[in-house]
Every structure is written in structure tokens, then in C-alpha cells.
C-alpha positions as CSV (number, residue, x, y, z in Angstrom):
1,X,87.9,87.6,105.2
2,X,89.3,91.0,104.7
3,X,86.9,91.2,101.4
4,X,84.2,90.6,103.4
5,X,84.7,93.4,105.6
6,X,85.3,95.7,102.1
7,X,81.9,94.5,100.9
8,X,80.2,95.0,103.7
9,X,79.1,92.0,104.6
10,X,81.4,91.6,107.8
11,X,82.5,94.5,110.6
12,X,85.6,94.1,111.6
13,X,85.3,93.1,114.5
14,X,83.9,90.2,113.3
15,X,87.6,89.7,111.6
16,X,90.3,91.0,114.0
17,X,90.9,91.3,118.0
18,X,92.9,93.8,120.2
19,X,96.3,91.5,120.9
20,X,96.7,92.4,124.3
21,X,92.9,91.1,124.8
22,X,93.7,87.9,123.5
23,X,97.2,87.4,125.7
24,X,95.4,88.7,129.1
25,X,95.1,85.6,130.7
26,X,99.1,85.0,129.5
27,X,101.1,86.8,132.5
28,X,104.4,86.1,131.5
29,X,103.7,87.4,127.8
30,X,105.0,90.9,126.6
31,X,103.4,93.2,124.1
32,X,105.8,95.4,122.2
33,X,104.3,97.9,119.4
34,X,107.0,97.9,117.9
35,X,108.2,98.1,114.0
36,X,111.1,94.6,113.4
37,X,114.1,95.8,111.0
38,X,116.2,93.3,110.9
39,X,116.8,89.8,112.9
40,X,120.5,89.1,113.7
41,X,120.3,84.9,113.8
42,X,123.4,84.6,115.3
43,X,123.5,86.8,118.1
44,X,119.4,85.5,118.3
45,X,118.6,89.1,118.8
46,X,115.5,90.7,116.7
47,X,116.3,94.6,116.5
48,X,113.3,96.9,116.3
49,X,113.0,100.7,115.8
50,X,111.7,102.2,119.0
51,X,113.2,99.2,121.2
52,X,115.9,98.3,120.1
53,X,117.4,94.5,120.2
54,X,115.0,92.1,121.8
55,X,116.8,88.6,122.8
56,X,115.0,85.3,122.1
57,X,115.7,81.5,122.7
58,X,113.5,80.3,119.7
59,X,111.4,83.2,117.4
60,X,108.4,82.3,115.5
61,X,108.4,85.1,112.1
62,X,104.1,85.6,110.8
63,X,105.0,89.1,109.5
64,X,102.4,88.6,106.5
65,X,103.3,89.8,103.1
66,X,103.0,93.4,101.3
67,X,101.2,94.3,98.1
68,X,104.0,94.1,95.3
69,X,103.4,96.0,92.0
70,X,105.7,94.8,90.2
71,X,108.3,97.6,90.1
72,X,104.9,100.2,89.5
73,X,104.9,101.5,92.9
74,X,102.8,104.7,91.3
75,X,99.9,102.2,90.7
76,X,99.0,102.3,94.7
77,X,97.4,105.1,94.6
78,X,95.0,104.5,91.7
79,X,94.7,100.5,92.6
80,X,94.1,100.2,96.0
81,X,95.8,97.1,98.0
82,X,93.9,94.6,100.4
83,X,96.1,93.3,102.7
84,X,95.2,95.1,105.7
85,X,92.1,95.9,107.9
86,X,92.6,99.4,107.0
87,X,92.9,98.8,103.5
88,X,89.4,97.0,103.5
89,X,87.9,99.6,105.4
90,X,89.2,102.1,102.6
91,X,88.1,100.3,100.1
92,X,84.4,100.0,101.5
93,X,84.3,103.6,101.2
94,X,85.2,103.4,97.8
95,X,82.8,101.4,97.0
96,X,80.0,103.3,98.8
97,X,81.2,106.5,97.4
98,X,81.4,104.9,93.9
99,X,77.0,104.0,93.9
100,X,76.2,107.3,95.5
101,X,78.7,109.8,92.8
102,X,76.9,107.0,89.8
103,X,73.4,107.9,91.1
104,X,74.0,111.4,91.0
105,X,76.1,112.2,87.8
106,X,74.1,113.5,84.7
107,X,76.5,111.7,82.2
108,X,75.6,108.2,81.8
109,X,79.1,107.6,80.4
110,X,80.7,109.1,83.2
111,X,78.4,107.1,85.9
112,X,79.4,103.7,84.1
113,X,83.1,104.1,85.1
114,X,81.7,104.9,88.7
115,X,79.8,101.5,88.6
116,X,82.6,99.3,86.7
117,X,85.3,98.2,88.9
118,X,88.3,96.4,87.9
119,X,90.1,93.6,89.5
120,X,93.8,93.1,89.0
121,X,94.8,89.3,89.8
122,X,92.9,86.5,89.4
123,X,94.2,84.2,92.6
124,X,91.8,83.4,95.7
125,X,91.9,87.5,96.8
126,X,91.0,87.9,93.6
127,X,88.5,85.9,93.3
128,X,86.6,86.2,95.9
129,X,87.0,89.6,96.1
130,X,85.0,89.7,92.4
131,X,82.8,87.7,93.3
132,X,81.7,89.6,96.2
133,X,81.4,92.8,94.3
134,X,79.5,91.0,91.9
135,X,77.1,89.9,94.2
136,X,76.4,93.2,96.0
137,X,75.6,95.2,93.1
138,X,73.7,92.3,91.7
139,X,71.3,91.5,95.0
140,X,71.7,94.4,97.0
141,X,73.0,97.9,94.9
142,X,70.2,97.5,92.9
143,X,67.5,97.6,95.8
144,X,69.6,100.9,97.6
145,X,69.6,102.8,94.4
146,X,66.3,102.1,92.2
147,X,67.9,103.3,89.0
148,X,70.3,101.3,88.5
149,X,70.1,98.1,86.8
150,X,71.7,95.0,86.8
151,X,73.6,95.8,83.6
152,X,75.1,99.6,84.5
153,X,77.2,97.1,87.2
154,X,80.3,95.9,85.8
155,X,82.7,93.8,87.5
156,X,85.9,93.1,85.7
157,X,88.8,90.4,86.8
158,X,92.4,90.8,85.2
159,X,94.6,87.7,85.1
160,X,97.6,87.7,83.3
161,X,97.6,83.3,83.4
162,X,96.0,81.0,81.3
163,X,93.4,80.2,84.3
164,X,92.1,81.6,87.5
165,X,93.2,80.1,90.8
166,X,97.1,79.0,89.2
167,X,98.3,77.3,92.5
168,X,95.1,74.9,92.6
169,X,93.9,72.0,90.9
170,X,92.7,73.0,86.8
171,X,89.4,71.4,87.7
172,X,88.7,74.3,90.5
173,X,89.6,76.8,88.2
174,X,87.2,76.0,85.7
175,X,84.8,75.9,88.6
176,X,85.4,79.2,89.6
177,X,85.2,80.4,86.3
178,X,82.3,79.1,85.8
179,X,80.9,80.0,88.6
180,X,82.0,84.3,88.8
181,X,80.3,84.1,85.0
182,X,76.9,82.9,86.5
183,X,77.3,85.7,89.0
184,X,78.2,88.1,85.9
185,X,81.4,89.0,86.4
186,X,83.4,89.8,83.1
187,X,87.1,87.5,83.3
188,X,89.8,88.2,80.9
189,X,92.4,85.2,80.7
190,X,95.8,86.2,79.7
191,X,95.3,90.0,79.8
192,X,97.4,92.1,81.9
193,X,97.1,96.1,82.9
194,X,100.3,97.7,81.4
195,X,98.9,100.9,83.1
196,X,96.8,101.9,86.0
197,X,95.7,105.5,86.1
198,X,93.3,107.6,87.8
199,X,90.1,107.0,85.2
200,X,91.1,103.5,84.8
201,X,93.5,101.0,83.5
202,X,95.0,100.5,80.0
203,X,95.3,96.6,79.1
204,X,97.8,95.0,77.3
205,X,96.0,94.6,74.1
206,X,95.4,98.3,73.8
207,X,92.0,98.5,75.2
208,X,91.1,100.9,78.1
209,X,88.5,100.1,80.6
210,X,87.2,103.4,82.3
211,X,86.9,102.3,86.3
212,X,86.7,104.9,89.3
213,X,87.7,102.0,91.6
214,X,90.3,99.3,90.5
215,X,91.9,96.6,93.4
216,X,95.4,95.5,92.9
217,X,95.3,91.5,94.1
218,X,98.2,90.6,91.3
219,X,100.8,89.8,93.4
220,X,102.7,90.1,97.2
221,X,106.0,90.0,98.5
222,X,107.1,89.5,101.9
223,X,108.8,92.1,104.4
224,X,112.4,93.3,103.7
225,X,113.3,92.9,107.2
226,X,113.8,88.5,105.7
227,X,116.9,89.3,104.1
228,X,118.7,90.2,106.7
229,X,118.8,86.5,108.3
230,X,121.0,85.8,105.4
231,X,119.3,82.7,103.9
232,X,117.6,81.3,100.8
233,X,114.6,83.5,99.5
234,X,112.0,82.8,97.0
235,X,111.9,86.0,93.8
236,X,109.3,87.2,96.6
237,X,111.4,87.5,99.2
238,X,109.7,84.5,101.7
239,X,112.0,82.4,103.3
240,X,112.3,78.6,102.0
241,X,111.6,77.0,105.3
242,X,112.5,73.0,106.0
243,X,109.4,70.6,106.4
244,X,108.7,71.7,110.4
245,X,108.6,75.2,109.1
246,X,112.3,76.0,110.7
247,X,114.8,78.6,108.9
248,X,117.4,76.2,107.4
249,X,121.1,76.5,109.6
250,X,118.7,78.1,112.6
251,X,116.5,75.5,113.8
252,X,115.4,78.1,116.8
253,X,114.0,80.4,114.1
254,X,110.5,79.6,112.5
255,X,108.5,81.2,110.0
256,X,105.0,80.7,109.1
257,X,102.2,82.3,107.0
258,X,102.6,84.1,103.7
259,X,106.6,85.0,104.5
260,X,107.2,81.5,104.3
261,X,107.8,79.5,101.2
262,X,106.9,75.6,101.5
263,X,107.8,73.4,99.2
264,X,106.2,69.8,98.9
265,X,107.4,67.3,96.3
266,X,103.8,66.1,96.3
267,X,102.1,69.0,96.0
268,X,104.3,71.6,95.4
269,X,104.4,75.2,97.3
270,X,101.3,75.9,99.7
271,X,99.2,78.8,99.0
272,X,99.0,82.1,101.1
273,X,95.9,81.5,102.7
274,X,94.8,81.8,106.7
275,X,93.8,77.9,106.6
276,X,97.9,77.1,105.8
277,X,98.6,79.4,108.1
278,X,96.5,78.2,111.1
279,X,97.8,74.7,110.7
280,X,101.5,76.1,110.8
281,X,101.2,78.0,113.6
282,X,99.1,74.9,115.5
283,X,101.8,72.7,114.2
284,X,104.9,75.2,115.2
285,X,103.1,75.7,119.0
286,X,103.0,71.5,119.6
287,X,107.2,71.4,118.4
288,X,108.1,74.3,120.8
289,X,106.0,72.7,124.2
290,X,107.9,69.4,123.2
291,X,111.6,71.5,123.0
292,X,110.5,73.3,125.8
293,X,111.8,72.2,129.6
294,X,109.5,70.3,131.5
295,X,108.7,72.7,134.4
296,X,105.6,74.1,136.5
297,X,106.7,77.5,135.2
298,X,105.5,79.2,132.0
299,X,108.4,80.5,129.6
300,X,108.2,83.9,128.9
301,X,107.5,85.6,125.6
302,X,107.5,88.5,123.9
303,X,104.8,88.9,121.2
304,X,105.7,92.1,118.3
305,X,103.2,93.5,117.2
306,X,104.1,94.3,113.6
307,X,111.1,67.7,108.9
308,X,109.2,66.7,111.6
309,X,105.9,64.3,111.7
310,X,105.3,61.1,112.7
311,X,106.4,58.3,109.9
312,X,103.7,57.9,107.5
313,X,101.5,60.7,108.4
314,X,101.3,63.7,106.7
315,X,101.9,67.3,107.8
316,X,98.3,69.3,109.1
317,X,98.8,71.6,105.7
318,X,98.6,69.3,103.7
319,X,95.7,67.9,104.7
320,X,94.2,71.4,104.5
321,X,95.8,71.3,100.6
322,X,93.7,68.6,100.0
323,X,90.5,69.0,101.7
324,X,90.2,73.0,101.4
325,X,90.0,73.4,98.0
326,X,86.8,71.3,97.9
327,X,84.5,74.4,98.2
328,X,86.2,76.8,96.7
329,X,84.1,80.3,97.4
330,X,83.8,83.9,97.8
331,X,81.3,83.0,100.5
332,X,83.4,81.8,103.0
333,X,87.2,81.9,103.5
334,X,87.5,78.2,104.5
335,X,86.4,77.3,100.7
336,X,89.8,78.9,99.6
């Protein structure tokens, strides 16, 4: 929903919660601000910056991912990430400040690159991220700021692949293509930027698109702090977890969200989406209270701030791999 909140059409508030509001009612849980850099499995000790080593009996991992650029680390600060509340908030003020410098430049040229933004990434961030920009300057920019018509707006969305959407069925891609053309936004299919600078980004077959505002959503990887349990990564750096979403060799140890990589024979690896990641973390809370001892007293926990199923059923995600992808949206994050 983070797009949401960079297009306006959310607060955040409406997205994200103080932690230590949430665990009031839990007296026996422990907030630590606190920055993990490493986890030593076999001492079951996770050792943080400021705190130092913080012992555990089982440790759920949802660190998230990061914004990987592919080995162009320069590219941040000319395509802006959105991974994070802050990075939504930053990019609304892009966005603002993008309308308001168009309606007041003299040079028409120079206010179309304020009013043509560029896209980088064509998976569900990407997406819907378009999608929503592409809607606001269609419906709504063109109300604020009279002059403007439909046409100055350009929404542009980069994806290196042969389709939009590449970890979900061909038939949604073609839907969502279909469907950000409607809206106006210009797709490119197997283009990639080969460089991002501060007036815009130079494609892979030579052209250059002049954008003031340009959103990296190609690509993640998850926290270094993984490697040091010392087992199997994906080239992203997520952990290959076992079907209960367990670290293989430490079945104490799970990890859940986008720093885990699950693989399904059936339908392959899950995408890095909050509905997969709900269902984990539902599904990782009923295996601990079972492994837990039977007693009147609550266990404590620490909270940093930073395969099992019964025969024949299947696991919660992949229930949410099959029915999720059925309305497949910008305009609500439950569609992707």
C-alpha cells in the first residue's frame, strides 16, 4: 500500500502503526530499537549494534528486503526506491513538486520532463505504482492545474521481460497490460535503462526519455545480516526456508516475508507480497503455540524493531497464490 500513500490517496497512518501501540496489551513483550547484524544460530543469540547479543529459544526473521540496483548503487539518488514509509512520503513530494515546477516553467520542453515519469520494473510495485500515477494526473492533475492536459502527462513503465507481472499467471499479465494501456500508461517490454541520471534515463536501445521523477521498482535483495546464519541463499540473498517456513539444520529459527525464498513444486517460488506474508506469519504463530509448553503463563518475547500441514491440505499461501491473483489491481493491494 506504500504507493498509495506516494500518490496520495492514503496517509500513512492509514498504512503503518507505532509497534509498542500494537504490543501494549502484551506485558511480557520487549521492544528494542535496535539495528540486527548478525544471528549466531548456534549459540541462538541475535547480536545487535546498540545491544548487543539478545538470547532466544525460537526467532521468527520478517526483516523485509532492500532496493537492489543491480551493482548501480549511484542510480539511488536519481531513481528513488519504495520500500519504505519514508520513501513514499519522499516520493509524494516529488510528485507534487513535479505539477507545480511544470505549471510554472516557460519552456514547454522542459515542463514535459517535469510531467513524464518513468517507472523502472514492471512487477506488482511496479505496476501498481504506474497505474496510480497514471490515474492521478489523468482524473485529478488535470482539475488542480487547468493547463494541463491529459496528453502533457506521461507515465512510462520499464520492464526488461517479455511480460509484466513475470511470477504470475501469462493470462494476468496480459490483463494488466491491457489494462495500464486503457489508463494510458506507455509500457515498453523488453527495454531496460542502461543509465539513470539526473534529467532522465538512457534505454537500452539508445533512446533517452527526459523524466524529473523516475522510481526504481526493478528489483530487491534481502538484508546482509542472512548470511551470517550460514545457510542456503537465493542470488538475492533470502533464505531457502523448508515448507513450515523453518531455516533448514535450525528448526527454532523461522523466516517469513520477502527475506524468505519458498519454493513449491506446484507452483513454484511465492511472490513478495503482504498477502504471503500475512498467511506466514499466521501460519508461523499457530506452529510456535503448539511447540510452546502448556502453561497459564505467557512466554516472553522480545520484538526488534528493525513441512508442516495437515495431509491433503494445502499450506494458507498457497491458497492466497491461487485466489489473489484474481483481481489483480493498482486499486487495492489484496488484488496483487
Amino acid at each position: 500500500m506504500l504507493y498509495q500513500v506516494a500518490t496520495a490517496a492514503l496517509s500513512p497512518a492509514d498504512i503503518a502503526a507505532p509497534i509498542r501501540s500494537i504490543f501494549r496489551r502484551c506485558p511480557t513483550a520487549s521492544i528494542v530499537f535496535d539495528e540486527v547484524i548478525a544471528v549466531n544460530p548456534h549459540r541462538r543469540e541475535v547480536l545487535c549494534r546498540r545491544s548487543g547479543a539478545i538470547g532466544y529459544d525460537f526467532l521468527m526473521l520478517a526483516p523485509g528486503s532492500c532496493p537492489n540496483y543491480f551493482g548501480h548503487d549511484h542510480w539511488q539518488q536519481f531513481a528513488l526506491p519504495l520500500k519504505t514509509l519514508r520513501d513514499a512520503l519522499e516520493l509524494r513530494r516529488r510528485i507534487l513538486e513535479a505539477y507545480e515546477l511544470a505549471a510554472s516553467c516557460p519552456d514547454p520542453e522542459a515542463a514535459r520532463a517535469y510531467t513524464t515519469f518513468v517507472v523502472i520494473g514492471g512487477g506488482p510495485t511496479g505496476v501498481e505504482l504506474a497505474g496510480a500515477l497514471a490515474e492521478i494526473g489523468r482524473f485529478t492533475m488535470v482539475q488542480d492545474f487547468p493547463h494541463l492536459r491529459p496528453e502533457d502527462i506521461r507515465v512510462v513503465l520499464l520492464e526488461a521481460g517479455e511480460r509484466l507481472l513475470p511470477s504470475f499467471p501469462p493470462s494476468l499479465s496480459a490483463r494488466a497490460l491491457r489494462d495500464l494501456e486503457e489508463l494510458g500508461v506507455h509500457v515498453r517490454l523488453g527495454v531496460r535503462a542502461s543509465d539513470v541520471r539526473p534529467t532522465g534515463v538512457m534505454l537500452s536501445t539508445g533512446e533517452f526519455l527526459a523524466a524529473r521523477t523516475v522510481i526504481w521498482a526493478a528489483g530487491t535483495r534481502a538484508p546482509s545480516f542472512l548470511q551470517s546464519l550460514g545457510v542456503p541463499l537465493d542470488r538475492n540473498g533470502r533464505v531457502v526456508v523448508a515448507l513450515d517456513c523453518s531455516v533448514p539444520g535450525f528448526p527454532e529459527i523461522f523466516v517469513i516475508g520477502d527475506a524468505a525464498c519458498f519454493r513449491d513444486e506446484r507452483y513454484g517460488e511465492l511472490p513478495q507480497l503482504a498477502p504471503v506474508a500475512l498467511q506466514q506469519g499466521r501460519f508461523v504463530a499457530r506452529i510456535l503455540r503448539k511447540r510452546l509448553p502448556h502453561t497459564n503463563a505467557l512466554p516472553s518475547a522480545t520484538a526488534i524493531k528493525a513441512s508442516w500441514r495437515p495431509s491433503g491440505e494445502p499450506a494458507p499461501w498457497q491458497r492466497c497464490r491461487r485466489s489473489s491473483t484474481s483481481g489483480a489491481s493498482w486499486h487495492g493491494c489484496s488484488g496483487l
